[in-house]
C-alpha positions as a Markdown table, in Angstrom:
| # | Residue | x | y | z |
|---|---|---|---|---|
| 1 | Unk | 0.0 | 0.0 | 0.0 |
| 2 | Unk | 2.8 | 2.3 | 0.4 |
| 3 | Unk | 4.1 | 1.9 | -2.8 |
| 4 | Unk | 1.2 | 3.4 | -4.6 |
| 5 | Unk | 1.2 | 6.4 | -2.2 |
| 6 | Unk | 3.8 | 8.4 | -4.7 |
| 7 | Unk | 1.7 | 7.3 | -7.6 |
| 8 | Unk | -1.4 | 8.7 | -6.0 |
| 9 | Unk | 0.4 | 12.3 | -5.3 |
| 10 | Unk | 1.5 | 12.5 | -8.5 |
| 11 | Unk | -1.7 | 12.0 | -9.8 |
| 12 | Unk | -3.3 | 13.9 | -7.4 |
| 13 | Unk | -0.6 | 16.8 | -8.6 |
| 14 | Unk | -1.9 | 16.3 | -12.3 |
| 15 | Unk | -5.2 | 16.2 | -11.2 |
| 16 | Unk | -4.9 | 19.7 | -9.2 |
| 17 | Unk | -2.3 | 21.5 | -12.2 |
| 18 | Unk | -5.5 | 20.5 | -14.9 |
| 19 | Unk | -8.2 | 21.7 | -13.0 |
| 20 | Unk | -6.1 | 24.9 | -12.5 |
| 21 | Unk | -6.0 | 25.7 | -16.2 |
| 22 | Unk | -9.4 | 24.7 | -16.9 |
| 23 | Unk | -10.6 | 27.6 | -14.1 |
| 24 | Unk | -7.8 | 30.1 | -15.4 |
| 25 | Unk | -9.3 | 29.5 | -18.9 |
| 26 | Unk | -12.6 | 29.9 | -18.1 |
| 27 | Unk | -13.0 | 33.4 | -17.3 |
| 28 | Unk | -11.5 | 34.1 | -20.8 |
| 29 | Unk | -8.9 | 36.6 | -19.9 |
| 30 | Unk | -5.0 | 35.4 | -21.3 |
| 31 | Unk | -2.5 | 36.3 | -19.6 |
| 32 | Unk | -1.5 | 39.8 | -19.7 |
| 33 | Unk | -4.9 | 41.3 | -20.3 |
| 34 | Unk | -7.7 | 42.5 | -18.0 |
| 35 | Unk | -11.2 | 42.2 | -18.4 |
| 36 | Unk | -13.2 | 45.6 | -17.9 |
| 37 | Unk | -17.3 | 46.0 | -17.9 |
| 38 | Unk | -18.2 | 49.3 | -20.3 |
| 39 | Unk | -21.2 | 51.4 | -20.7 |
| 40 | Unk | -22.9 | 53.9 | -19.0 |
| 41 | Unk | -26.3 | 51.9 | -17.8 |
| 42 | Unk | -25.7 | 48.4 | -19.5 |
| 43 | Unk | -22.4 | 47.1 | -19.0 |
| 44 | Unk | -20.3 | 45.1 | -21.8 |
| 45 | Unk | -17.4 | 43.3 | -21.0 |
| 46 | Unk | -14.1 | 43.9 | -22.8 |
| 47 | Unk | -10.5 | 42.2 | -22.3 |
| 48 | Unk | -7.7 | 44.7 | -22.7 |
| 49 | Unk | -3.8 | 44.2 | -23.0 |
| 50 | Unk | -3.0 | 45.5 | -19.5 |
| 51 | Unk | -0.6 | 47.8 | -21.3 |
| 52 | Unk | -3.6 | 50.0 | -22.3 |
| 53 | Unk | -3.7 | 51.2 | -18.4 |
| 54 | Unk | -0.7 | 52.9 | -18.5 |
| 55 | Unk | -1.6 | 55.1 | -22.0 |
| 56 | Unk | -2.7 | 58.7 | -20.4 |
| 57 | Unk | -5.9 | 59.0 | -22.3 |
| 58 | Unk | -6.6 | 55.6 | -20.7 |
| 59 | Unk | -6.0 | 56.6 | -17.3 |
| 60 | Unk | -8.0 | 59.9 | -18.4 |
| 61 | Unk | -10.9 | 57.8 | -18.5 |
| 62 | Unk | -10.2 | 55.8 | -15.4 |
| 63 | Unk | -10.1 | 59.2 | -13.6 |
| 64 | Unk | -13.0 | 59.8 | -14.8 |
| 65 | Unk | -14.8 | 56.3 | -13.7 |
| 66 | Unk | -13.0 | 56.7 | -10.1 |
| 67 | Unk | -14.6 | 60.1 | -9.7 |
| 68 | Unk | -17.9 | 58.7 | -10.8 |
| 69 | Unk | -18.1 | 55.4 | -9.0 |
| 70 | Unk | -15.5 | 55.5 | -6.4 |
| 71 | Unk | -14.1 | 51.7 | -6.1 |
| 72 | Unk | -17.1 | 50.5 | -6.0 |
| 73 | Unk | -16.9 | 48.5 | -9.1 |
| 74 | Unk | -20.9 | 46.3 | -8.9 |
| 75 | Unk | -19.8 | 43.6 | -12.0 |
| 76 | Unk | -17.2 | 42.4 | -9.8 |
| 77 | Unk | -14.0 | 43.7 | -12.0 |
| 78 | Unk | -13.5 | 47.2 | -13.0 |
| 79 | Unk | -16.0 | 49.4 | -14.4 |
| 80 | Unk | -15.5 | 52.4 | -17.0 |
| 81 | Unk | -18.8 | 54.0 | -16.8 |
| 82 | Unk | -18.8 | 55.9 | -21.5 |
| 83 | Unk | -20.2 | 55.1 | -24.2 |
| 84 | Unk | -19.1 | 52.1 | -25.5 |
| 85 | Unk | -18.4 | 53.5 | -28.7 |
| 86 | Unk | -16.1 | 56.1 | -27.1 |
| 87 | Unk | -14.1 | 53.5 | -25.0 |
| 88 | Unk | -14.1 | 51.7 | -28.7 |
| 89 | Unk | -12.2 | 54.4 | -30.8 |
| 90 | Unk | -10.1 | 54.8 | -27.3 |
| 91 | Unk | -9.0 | 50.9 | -27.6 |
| 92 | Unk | -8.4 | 51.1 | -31.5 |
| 93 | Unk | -6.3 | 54.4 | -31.4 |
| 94 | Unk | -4.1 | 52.3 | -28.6 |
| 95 | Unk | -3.9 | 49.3 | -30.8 |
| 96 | Unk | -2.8 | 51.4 | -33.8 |
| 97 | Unk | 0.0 | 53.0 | -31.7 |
């Protein structure tokens, strides 16, 4: 019985390392990005290259959302309050640069 102890922790190991990915894929965000809710009544999610924080119009607009909601972020991630069109041409000016 001891001999399959090692086999079982390795297993076990596997097991644990799979169901990791699985739960780090599921919320759809790669690594490196950040998912944000958009909109000024109903929310859409987006997932940005992280990068995109540190571009001053960006943090122009998160400014703007701390003023307005504080951190109290309801969807549970954080929450840019515009127009998702706005927050679109924001994203694809970034993207071109």
């Amino acid at each position: 019985m001891g001999m399959r102890l090692p086999s079982m922790l390795s297993n076990a190991k596997q097991l644990l390392k799979l169901h990791s990915m699985q739960t780090r894929n599921q919320s759809g965000v790669p690594k490196g990005h950040i998912a944000v809710y958009v909109g000024e009544i109903q929310r859409k999610r987006f997932v940005i290259p992280i990068s995109y924080l540190n571009h001053p119009s960006f943090q122009d607009l998160l400014s703007r959302a701390e003023e307005e909601l504080g951190f109290n972020h309801p969807m549970g991630g954080l929450t840019i309050p515009c127009k998702e069109d706005a927050f679109i041409d924001l994203t694809s000016q970034l993207h071109a640069s």
